[in-house]
C-alpha positions in Angstrom: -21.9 10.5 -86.4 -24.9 10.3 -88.8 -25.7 13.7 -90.7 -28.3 15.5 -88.1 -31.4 14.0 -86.4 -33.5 11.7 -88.5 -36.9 11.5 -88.4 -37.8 7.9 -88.4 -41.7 7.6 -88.0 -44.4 9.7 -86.5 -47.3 7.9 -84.5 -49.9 9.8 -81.9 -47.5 12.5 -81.4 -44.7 10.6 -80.8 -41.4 11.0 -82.7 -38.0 8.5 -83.0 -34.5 10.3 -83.6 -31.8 8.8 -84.9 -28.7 10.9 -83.8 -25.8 8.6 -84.3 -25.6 5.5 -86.1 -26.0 3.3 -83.1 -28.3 5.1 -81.4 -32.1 6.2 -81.3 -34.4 8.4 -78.9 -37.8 8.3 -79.0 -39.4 11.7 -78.1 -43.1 13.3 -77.5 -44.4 16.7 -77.3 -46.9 15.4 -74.9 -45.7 16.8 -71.2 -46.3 13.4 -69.6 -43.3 12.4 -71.6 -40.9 14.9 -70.2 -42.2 13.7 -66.3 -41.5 10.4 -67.2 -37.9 11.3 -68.9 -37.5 13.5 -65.7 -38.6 10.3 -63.2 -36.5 7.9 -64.7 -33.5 10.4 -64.4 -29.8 9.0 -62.7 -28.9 12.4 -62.0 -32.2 14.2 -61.1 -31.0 14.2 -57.2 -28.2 16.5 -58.4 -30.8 19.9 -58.7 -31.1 20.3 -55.1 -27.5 20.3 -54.9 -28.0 24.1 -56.3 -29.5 27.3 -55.1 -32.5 27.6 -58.0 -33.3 31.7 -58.8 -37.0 32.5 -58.3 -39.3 34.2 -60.3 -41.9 36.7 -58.8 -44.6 34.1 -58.2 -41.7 32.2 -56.2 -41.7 29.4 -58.2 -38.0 28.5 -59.6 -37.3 30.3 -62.8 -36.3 28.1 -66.0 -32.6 28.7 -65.8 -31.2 28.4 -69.2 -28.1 30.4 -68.5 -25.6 28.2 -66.9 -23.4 29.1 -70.1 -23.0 32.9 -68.6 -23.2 32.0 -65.0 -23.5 28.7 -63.4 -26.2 28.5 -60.4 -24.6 28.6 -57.2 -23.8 25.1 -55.5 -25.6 25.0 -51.4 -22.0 23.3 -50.6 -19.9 26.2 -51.5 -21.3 28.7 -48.7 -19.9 26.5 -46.1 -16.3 25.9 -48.0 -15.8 29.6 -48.3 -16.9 30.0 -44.7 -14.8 27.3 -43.3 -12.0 29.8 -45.1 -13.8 33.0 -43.8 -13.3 31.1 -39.9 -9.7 30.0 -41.1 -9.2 33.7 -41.6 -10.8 35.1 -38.5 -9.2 32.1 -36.4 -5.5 31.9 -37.3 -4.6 35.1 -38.9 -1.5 34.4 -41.5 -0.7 30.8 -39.8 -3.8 29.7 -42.0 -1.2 29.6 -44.9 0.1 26.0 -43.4 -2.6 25.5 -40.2 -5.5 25.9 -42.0 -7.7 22.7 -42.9 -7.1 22.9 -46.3 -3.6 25.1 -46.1 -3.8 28.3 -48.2 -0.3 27.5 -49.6 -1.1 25.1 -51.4 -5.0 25.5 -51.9 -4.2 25.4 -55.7 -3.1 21.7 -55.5 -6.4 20.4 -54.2 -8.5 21.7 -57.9 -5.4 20.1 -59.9 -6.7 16.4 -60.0 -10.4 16.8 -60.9 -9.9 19.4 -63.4 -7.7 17.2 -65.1 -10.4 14.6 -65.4 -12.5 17.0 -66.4 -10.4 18.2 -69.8 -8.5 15.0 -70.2 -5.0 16.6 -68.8 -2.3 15.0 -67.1 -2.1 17.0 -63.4 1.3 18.4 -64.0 -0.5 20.2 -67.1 -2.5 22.2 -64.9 -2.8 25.2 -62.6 -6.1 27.2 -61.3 -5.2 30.9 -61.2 -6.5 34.3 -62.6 -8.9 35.1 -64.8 -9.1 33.5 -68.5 -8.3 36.8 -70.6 -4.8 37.0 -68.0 -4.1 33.7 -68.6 -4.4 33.7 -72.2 -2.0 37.0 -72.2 0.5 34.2 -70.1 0.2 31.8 -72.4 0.7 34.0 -75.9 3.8 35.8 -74.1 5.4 32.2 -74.2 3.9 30.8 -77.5 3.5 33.7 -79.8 7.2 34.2 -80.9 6.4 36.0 -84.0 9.6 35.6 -86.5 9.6 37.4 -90.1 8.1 34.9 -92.0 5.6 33.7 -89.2 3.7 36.0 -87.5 0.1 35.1 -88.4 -2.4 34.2 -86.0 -5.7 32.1 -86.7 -8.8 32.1 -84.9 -12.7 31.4 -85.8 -15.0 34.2 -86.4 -17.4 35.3 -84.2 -14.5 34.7 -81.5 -15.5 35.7 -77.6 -14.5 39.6 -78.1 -12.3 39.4 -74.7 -10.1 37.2 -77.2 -10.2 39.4 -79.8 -9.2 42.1 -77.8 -6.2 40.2 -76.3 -5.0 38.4 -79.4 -5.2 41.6 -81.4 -3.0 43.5 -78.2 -0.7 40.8 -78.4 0.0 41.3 -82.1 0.5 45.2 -81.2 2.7 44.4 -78.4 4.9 42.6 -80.7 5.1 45.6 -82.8 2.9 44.3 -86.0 -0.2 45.1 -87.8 -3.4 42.8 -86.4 -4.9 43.4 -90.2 -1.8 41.8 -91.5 -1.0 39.4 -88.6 -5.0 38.2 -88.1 -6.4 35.5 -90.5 -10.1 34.9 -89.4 -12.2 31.5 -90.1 -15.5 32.6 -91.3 -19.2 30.8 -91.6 -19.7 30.8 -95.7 -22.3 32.3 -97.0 -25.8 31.6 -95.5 -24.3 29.8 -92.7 -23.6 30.2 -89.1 -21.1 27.9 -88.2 -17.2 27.7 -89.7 -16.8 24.3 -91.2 -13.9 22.3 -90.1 -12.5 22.1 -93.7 -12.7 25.8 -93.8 -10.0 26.0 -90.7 -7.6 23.2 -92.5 -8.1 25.5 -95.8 -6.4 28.6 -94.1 -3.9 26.3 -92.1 -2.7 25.0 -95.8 -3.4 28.4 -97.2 -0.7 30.0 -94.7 1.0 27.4 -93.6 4.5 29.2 -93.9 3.1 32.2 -91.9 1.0 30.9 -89.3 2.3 31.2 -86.0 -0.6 30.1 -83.8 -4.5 29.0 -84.3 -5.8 30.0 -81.3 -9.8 27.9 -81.5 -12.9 28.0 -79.3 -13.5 24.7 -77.8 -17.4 25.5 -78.5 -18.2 28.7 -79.5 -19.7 30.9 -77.6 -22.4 32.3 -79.7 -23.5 29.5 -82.4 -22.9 27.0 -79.7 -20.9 25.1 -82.2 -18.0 22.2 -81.0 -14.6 22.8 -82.6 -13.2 19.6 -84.1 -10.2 20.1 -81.8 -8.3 16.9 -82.5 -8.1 17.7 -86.2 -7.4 20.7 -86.0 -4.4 20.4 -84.0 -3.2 17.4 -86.2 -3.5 20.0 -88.6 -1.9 23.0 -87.5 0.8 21.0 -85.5 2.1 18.7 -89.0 3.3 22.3 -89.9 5.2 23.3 -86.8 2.2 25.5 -85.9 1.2 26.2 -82.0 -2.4 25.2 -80.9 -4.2 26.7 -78.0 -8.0 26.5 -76.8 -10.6 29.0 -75.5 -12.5 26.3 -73.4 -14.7 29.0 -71.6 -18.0 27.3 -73.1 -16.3 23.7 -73.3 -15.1 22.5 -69.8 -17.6 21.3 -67.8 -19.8 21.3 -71.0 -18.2 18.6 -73.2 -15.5 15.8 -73.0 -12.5 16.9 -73.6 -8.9 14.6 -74.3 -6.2 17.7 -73.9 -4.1 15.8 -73.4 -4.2 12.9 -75.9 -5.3 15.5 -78.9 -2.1 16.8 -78.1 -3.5 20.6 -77.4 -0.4 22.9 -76.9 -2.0 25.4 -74.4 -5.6 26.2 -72.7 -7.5 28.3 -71.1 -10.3 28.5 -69.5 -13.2 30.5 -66.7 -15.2 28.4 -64.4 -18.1 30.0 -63.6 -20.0 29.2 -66.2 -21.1 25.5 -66.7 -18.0 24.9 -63.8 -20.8 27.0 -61.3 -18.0 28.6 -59.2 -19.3 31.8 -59.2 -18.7 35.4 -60.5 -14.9 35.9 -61.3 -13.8 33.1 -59.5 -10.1 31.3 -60.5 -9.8 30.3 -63.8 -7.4 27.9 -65.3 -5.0 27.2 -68.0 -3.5 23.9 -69.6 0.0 23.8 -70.5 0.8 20.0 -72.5 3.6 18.3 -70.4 6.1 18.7 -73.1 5.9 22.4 -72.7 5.4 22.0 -68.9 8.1 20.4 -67.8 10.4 23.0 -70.1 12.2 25.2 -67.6 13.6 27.0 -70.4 10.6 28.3 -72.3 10.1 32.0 -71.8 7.6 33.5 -69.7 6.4 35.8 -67.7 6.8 35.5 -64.1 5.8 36.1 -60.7 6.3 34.1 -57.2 4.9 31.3 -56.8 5.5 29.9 -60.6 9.3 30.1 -59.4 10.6 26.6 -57.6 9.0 26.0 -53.9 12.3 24.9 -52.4 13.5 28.7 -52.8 10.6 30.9 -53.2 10.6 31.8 -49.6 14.4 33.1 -49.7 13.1 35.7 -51.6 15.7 38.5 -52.0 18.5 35.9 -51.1 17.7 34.2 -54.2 16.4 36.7 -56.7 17.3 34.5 -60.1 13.5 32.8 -61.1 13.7 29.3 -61.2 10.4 27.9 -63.2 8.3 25.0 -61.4 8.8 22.0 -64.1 4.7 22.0 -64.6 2.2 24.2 -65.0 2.8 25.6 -62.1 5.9 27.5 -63.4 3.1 30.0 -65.5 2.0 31.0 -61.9 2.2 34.5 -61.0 0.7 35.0 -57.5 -0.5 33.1 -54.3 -3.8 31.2 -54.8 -6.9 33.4 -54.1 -8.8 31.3 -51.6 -12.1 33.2 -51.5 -12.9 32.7 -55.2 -11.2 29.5 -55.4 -13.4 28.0 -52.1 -16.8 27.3 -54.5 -15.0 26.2 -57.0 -13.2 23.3 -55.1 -17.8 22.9 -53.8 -18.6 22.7 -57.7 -15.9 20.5 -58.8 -16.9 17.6 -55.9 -20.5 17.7 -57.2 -18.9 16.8 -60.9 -17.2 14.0 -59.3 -19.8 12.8 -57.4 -21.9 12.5 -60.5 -19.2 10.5 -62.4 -17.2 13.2 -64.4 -18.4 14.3 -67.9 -19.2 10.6 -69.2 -22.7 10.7 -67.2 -23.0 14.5 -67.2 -22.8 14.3 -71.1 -25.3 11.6 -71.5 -28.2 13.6 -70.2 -27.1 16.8 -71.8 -27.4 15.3 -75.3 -31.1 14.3 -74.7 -32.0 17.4 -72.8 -30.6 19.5 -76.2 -32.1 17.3 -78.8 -35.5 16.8 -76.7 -35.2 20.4 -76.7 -34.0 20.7 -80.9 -37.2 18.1 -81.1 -39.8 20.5 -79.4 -38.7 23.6 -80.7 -39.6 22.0 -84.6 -42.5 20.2 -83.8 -45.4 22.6 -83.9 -48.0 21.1 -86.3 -48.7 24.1 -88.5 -44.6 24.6 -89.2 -44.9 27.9 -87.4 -41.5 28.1 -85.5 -39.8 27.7 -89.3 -40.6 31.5 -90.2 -40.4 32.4 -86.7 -37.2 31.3 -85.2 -34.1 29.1 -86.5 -31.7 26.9 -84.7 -28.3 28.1 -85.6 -26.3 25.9 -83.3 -25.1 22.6 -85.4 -27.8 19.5 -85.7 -25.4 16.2 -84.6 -25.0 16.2 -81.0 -21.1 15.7 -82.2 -21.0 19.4 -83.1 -22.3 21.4 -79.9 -22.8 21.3 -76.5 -25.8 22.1 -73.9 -26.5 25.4 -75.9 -29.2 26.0 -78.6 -28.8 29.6 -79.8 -31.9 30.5 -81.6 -32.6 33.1 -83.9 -35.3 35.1 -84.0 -36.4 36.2 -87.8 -38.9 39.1 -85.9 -38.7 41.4 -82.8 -36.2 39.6 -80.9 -35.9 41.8 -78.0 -39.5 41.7 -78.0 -39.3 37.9 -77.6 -36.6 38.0 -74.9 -38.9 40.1 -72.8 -41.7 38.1 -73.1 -39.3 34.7 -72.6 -38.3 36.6 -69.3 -42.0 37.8 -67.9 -43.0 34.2 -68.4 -40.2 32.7 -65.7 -37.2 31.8 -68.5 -33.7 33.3 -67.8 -31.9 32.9 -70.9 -29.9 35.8 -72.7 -29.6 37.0 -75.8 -26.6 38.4 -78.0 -27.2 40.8 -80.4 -28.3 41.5 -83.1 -31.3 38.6 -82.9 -29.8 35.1 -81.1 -31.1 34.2 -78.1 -29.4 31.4 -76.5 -31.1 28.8 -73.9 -28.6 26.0 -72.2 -30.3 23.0 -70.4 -27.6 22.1 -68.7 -27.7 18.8 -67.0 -26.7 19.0 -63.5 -29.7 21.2 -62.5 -32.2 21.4 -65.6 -34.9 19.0 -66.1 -37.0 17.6 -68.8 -40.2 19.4 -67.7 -38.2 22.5 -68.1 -37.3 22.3 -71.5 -41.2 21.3 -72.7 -42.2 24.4 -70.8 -39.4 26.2 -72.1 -40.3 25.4 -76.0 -44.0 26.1 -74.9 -43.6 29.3 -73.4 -41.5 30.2 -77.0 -44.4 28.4 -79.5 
């Protein structure tokens, strides 16, 4: 990947961006240009696939906030219906009876979320929440001993991390100031180079139990260099897991191949299966199939041929995949839109397709928000989120140098839902299943 955007000429408004070395985009500010962009789309039949929020005038708000919550799919009212009727119909015989058995409800989200991180099915389950299943996954990889105990992770982390890596060090009876080494931006910068990370892995290589990274994180929008990190960590013995809360459904991801140790992830945000719906974690096949590893347990993570015997066979016997980290029956009401989402991704080819609009919708969006002909948006707002399309996702987080809340409000009186995290960052993520072109030119209009 080339070093940022290049501009290569400038002609009656229209601009040429090189992003990578074998590619080029030719963009306008002109609105005709995003129509056209918008009527030449592949995937533009995939919007009214989705329930779009409207605004008080009843017209569709811009919805930049697929990276908090994805917009609902119209398919997933009738799956969790058909579940509500399985319910209603057959009482507890819906377990085996239903159409899509309850038992084993889990099974049928195993295949296309595998496609969608790069993961081998037997490396993943569908359960929980994200902040339980990274407390699973630490009780079986964080082993502190007396010489490694450290853990690393990037700063700004998602706080929910924070709070359970930093509870995991307590539980272990140590100090999170001495156990906690934290990758930070350098001065004047916003996003942790890579080099920084394999600085600290070198730095405390001897004490380092675990780097715990953010696939892309969830404030700078930044992609983590996962493979090299994990090459990294790993040539020292050292455990790698992922945050992919911001990454799956977002970016392509190779778990499996890169070697990951562990994952986690939600999936209502650019995985649109609503508030607290099932989350998921990875667990690489050479952990997986490890009967041996310790854990912490619950029913149906223990082997299926004897989990019904129940008190006649008390002894846990691990699943030899990732379903041996499950602790309780599948919850079918929250895991109903996700199984709706997850078709839509397939239907629209997987990430390969998905990714290929998203890097023009973010750098047509990059191009607009710097192209104002008096150079007004420099002193008003900056970009923070990295330049080459290598380096981030669907999400621009911009910050604003004056009155940002005051910006926000006005953003969200003229139609845009977008959030902002304090102190001054708003962040806006066309995402590519349901954004369009239009919407980002209107979107950088409304903020010039």
């Amino acid at each position: 990947m080339t070093a940022g955007f290049q501009i290569e000429r400038w002609t009656l408004g229209i601009v040429r961006w090189t992003f990578a070395a074998d590619r080029m985009m030719t963009f306008s500010a002109d609105e005709q240009f995003a129509l056209q962009w918008d009527a030449e789309d592949p995937l533009r039949h995939f919007r009214d696939k989705f329930h779009l929020p409207l605004g008080q005038d009843g017209k569709p708000l811009i919805y930049f906030a697929g990276n908090s919550l994805g917009l609902m799919p119209k398919s997933a009212r009738k799956v969790v219906e058909q579940e509500l009727d399985a319910w209603a119909k057959l009482g507890v015989d819906a377990h085996l009876s239903a159409t899509t058995p309850w038992y084993s409800y889990h099974e049928t989200l195993r295949e296309p979320t595998a496609r969608l991180i790069g993961a081998q099915p037997n490396e993943i389950i569908c359960m929980n929440s994200l902040t339980v299943n990274l407390h699973l996954m630490m009780a079986t990889f964080y082993r502190p001993t007396k010489s490694r105990f450290k853990i690393l992770m990037e700063e700004p982390a998602f706080p929910s991390d924070t709070y359970a890596i930093k509870t995991q060090i307590v539980h272990n009876g140590l100090e999170p100031k001495e156990a906690l080494v934290l990758a930070r931006p350098r001065e004047g910068e916003f996003t942790v180079r890579t080099e920084e990370i394999l600085d600290l892995i070198e730095k405390h290589t001897d004490e380092l139990a675990v780097v715990l990274i953010g696939g892309v994180n969830f404030f700078t929008g930044q992609w983590f260099d996962i493979p090299t990190i994990t090459a990294a960590a790993q040539k020292h013995g050292i455990t790698v897991g992922v945050d992919l809360a911001h990454a799956i459904g977002n970016v392509p991801l190779s778990l499996h191949d890169w070697n990951v140790d562990f994952a986690v992830w939600c999936s209502y945000k650019y995985l649109n299966a609503g508030p607290g719906a099932a989350a998921g974690a990875f667990v690489h096949e050479r952990h997986a199939t490890n009967t041996n590893l310790p854990r912490l347990a619950g029913w149906f993570g223990n082997d299926p041929n004897t989990r019904f015997r129940m008190q006649l066979e008390p002894e846990f016997i691990p699943v030899a995949s990732a379903d041996g980290w499950q602790i309780s029956n599948p919850p079918i009401l929250s895991m109903a839109p996700l199984r709706a989402s997850l078709s839509i991704f397939e239907e629209a080819g997987g990430m390969e397709s998905l990714r290929q609009k998203s890097i023009k919708l973010t750098s047509y969006l990059q191009f607009l928000l710097e192209s104002e002909p008096d150079g007004r948006s420099k002193k008003r707002y900056t970009v923070i989120t990295p330049r080459q399309a290598n380096q981030r996702g669907c999400q621009l987080s911009i910050q604003a140098q004056e009155h940002p809340k005051e910006l926000f409000g006005k953003l969200e009186a003229a139609g845009v839902k977008c959030d902002i995290r304090e102190p001054n960052v708003i962040r806006a993520a066309p995402t590519p299943l349901y954004n369009t072109f239009h919407e980002v030119w209107r979107f950088a209009r409304i903020l010039h």
